[in-house]
PATIRO-553076 format. One record per atom (N, C-alpha, C, O, CB): x negated, y, z; residue in three letters. Coordinates in steps of 0.02 Angstrom, whole numbers, padded with zeros to 5 digits, always signed. Atoms other than C-alpha are relative to their C-alpha. Glycine has a CB too. Layout:
BEGIN
XYZALA ...
This chain:
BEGIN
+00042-00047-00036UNK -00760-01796-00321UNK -00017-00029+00069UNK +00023-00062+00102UNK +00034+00070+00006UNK +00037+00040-00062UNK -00877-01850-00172UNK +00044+00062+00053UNK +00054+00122+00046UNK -00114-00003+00002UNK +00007-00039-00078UNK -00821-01803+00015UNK -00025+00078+00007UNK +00006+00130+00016UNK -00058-00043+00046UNK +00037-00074+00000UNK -00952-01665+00013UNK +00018+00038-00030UNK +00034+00094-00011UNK -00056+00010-00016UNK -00005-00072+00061UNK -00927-01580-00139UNK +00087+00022+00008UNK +00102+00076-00018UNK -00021-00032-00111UNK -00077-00017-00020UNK -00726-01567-00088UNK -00004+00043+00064UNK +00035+00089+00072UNK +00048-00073+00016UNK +00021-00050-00069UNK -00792-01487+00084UNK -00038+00055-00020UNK -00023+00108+00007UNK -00047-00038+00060UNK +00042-00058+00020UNK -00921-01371+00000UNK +00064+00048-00038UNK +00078+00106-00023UNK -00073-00027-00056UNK -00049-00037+00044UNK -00784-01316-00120UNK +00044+00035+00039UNK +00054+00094+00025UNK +00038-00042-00046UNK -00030-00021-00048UNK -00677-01290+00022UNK -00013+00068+00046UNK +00020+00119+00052UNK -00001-00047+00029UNK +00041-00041-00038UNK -00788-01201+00132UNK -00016+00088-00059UNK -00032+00144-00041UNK -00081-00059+00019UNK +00047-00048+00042UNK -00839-01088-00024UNK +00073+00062-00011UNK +00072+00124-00014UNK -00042-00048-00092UNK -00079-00043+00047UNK -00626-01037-00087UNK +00007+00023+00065UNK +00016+00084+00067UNK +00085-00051-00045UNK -00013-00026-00048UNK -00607-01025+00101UNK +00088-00015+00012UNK +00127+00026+00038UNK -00028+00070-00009UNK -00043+00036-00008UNK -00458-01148+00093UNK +00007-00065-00035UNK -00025-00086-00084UNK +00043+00032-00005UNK -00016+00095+00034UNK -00393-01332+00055UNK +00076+00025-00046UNK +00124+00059-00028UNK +00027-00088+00093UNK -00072+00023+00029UNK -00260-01361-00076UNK -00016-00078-00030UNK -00070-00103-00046UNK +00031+00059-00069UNK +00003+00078+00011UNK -00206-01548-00118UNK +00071-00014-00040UNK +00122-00013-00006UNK -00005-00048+00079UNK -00070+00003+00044UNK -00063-01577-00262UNK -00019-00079-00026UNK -00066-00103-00059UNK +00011+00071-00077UNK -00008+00065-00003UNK -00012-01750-00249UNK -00067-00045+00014UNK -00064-00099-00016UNK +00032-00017-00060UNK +00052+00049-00015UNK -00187-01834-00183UNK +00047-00060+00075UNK +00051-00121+00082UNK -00088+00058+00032UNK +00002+00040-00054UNK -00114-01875-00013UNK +00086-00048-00001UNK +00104-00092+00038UNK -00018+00057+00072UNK -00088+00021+00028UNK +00091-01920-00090UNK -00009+00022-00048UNK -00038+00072-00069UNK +00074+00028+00031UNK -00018-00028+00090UNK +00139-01928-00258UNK +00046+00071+00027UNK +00080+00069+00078UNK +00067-00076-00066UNK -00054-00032+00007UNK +00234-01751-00291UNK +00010+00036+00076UNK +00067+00054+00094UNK +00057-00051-00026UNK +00006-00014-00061UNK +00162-01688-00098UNK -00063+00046-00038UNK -00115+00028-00065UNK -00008-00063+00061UNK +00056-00070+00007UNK +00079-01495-00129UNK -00013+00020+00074UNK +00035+00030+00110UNK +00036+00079-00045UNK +00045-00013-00060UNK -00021-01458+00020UNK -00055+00055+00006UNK -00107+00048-00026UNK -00035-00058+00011UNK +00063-00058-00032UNK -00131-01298+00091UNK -00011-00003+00064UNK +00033-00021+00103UNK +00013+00079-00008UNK +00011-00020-00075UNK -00217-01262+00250UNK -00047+00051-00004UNK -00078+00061-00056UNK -00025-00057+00049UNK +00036-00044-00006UNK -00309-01125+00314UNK -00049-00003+00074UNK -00031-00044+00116UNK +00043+00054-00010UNK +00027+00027-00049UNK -00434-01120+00449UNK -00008+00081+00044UNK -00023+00135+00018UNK -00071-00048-00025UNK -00032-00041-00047UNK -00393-01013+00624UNK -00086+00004+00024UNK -00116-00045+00046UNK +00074-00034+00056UNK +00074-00027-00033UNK -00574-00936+00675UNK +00000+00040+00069UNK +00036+00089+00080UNK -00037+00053-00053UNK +00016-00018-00089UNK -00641-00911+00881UNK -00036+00069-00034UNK -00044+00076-00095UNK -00068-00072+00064UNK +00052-00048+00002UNK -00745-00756+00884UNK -00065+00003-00027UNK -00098+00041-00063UNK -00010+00011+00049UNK +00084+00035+00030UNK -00899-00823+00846UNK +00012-00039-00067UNK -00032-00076-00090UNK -00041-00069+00062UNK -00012+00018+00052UNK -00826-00873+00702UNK +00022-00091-00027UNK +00049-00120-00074UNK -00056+00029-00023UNK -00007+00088-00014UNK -00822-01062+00742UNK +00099-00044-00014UNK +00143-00040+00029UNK -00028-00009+00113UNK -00047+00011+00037UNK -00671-01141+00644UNK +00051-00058+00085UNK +00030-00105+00118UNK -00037-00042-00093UNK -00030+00013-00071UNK -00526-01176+00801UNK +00065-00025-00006UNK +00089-00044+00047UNK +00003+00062+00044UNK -00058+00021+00006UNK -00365-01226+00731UNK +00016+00006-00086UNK -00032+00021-00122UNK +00047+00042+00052UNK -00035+00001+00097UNK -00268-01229+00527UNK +00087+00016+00025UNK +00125+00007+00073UNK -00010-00118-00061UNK -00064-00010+00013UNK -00118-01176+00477UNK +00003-00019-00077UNK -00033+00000-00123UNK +00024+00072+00019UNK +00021+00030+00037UNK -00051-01295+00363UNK +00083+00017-00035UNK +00136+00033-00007UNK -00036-00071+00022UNK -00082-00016+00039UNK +00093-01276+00212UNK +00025-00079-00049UNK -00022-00105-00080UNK -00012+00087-00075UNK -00043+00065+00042UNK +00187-01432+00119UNK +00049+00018-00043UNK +00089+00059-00020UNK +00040-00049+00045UNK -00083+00011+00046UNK +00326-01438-00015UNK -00001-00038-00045UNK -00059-00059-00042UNK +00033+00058-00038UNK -00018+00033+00050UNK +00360-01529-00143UNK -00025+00013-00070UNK -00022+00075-00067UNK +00058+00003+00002UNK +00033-00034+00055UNK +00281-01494-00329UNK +00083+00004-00028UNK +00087+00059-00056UNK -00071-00048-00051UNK -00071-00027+00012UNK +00484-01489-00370UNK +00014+00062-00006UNK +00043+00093-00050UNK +00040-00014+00043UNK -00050-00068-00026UNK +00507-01335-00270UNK -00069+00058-00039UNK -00057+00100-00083UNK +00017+00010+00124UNK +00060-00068+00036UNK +00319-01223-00318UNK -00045-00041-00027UNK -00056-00100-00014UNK -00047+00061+00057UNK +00035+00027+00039UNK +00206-01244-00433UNK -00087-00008+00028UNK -00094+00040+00067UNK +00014+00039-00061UNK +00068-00013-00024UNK -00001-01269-00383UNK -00010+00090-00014UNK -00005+00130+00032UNK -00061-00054-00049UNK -00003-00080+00011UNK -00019-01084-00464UNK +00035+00048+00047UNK +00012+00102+00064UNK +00032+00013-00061UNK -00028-00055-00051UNK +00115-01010-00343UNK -00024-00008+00050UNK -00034+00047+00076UNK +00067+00004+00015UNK -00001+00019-00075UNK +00068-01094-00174UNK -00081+00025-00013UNK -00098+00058+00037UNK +00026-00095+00033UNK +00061-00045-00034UNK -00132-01029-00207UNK +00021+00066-00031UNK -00029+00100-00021UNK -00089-00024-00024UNK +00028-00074+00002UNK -00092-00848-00273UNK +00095+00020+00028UNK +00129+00058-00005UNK -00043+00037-00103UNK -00054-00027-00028UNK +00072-00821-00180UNK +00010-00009+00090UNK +00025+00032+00132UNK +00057-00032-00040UNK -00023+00023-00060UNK +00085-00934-00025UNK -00057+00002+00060UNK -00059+00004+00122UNK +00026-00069-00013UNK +00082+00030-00068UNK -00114-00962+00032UNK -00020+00067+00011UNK -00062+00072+00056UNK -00093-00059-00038UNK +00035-00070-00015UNK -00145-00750+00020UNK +00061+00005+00074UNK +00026+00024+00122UNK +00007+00077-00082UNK -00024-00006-00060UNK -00007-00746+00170UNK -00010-00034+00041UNK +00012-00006+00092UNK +00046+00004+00003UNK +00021+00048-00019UNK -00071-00901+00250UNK -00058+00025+00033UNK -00061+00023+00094UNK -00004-00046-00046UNK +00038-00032-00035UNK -00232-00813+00270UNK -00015+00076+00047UNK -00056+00092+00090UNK -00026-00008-00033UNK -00033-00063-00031UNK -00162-00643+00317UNK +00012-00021+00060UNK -00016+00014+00102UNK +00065+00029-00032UNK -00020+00020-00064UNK -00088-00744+00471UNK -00042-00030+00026UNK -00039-00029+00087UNK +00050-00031+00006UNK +00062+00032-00036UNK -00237-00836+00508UNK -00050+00047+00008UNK -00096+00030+00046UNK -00030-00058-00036UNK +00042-00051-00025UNK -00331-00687+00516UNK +00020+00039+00067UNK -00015+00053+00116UNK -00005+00045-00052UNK -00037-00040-00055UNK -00215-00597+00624UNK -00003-00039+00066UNK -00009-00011+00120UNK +00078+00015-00019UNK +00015+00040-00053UNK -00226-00754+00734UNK -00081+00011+00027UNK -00095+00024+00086UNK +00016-00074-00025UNK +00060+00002-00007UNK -00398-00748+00735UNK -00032+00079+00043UNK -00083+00081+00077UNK -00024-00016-00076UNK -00001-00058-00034UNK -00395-00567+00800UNK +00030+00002+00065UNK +00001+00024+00115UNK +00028+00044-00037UNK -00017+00016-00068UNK -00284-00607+00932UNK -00051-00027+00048UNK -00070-00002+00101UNK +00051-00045-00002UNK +00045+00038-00051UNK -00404-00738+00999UNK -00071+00046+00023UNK -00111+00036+00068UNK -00025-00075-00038UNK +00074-00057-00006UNK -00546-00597+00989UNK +00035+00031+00072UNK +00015+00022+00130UNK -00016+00079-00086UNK -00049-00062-00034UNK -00416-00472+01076UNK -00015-00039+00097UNK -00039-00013+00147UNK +00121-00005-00045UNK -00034+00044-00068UNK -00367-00622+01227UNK -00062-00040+00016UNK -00052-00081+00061UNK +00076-00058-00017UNK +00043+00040-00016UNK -00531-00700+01234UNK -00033-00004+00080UNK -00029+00047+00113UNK -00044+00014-00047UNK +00000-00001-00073UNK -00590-00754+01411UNK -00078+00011+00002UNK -00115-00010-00042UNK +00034-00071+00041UNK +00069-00032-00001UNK -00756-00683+01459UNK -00030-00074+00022UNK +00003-00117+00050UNK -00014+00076+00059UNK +00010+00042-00007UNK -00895-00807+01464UNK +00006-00068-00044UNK -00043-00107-00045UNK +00019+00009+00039UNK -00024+00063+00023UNK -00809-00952+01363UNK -00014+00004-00083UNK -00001+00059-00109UNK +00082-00012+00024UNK +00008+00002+00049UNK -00849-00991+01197UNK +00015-00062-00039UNK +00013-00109+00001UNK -00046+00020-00001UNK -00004+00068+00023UNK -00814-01146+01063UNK -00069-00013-00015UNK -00114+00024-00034UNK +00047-00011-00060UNK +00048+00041+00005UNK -00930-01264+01055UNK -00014-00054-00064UNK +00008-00111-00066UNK +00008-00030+00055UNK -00014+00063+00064UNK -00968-01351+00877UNK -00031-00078+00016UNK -00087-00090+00038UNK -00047+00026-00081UNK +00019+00064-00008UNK -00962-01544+00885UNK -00049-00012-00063UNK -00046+00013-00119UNK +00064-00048+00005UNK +00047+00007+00052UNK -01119-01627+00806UNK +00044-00055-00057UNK +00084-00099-00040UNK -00077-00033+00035UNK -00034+00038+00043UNK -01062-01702+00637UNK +00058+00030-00011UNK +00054+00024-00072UNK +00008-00063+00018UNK -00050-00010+00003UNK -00905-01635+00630UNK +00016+00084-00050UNK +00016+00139-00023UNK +00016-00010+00073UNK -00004-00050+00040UNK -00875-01509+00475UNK -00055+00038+00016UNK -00066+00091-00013UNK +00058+00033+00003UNK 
């Protein structure tokens, strides 16, 4: 699968998972921490082992709390936001 179509897919589930691409036997999620404006500002990212959970548990067990907390983050930053200031998207960059 091309670059793109791994980012579109991404963009579309509204998370990354990766079972063994980046380590053999290395399960991987992240989630993406949203500014106000919606502009993507930080991840929260999960690892284990395909040993310990299976791909099936870590997206319908581990990535629905993953985004629960990245939402809640994401509310905070609404909540604490500094008047005036906003993120700025870099050109090229996701």
């Amino acid at each position: 699968m091309r670059l793109r179509d791994s980012l579109h897919e991404v963009r579309q589930r509204g998370y990354a998972v990766v079972e063994s691409e980046l380590e053999e036997g290395l399960l991987s999620a992240a989630v993406p921490v949203r500014d106000p404006d919606g502009t993507v500002v930080a991840a929260l990212a999960y690892s284990t082992s395909v040993g310990r959970r299976t791909l099936a548990q870590v997206t319908g067990e581990v990535v629905p709390l993953m985004l629960e907390a990245a939402d809640g983050i994401s509310a905070d930053l609404a909540e604490h936001r500094v008047a005036g200031t906003r993120s700025v998207p870099r050109d090229g960059f996701f």
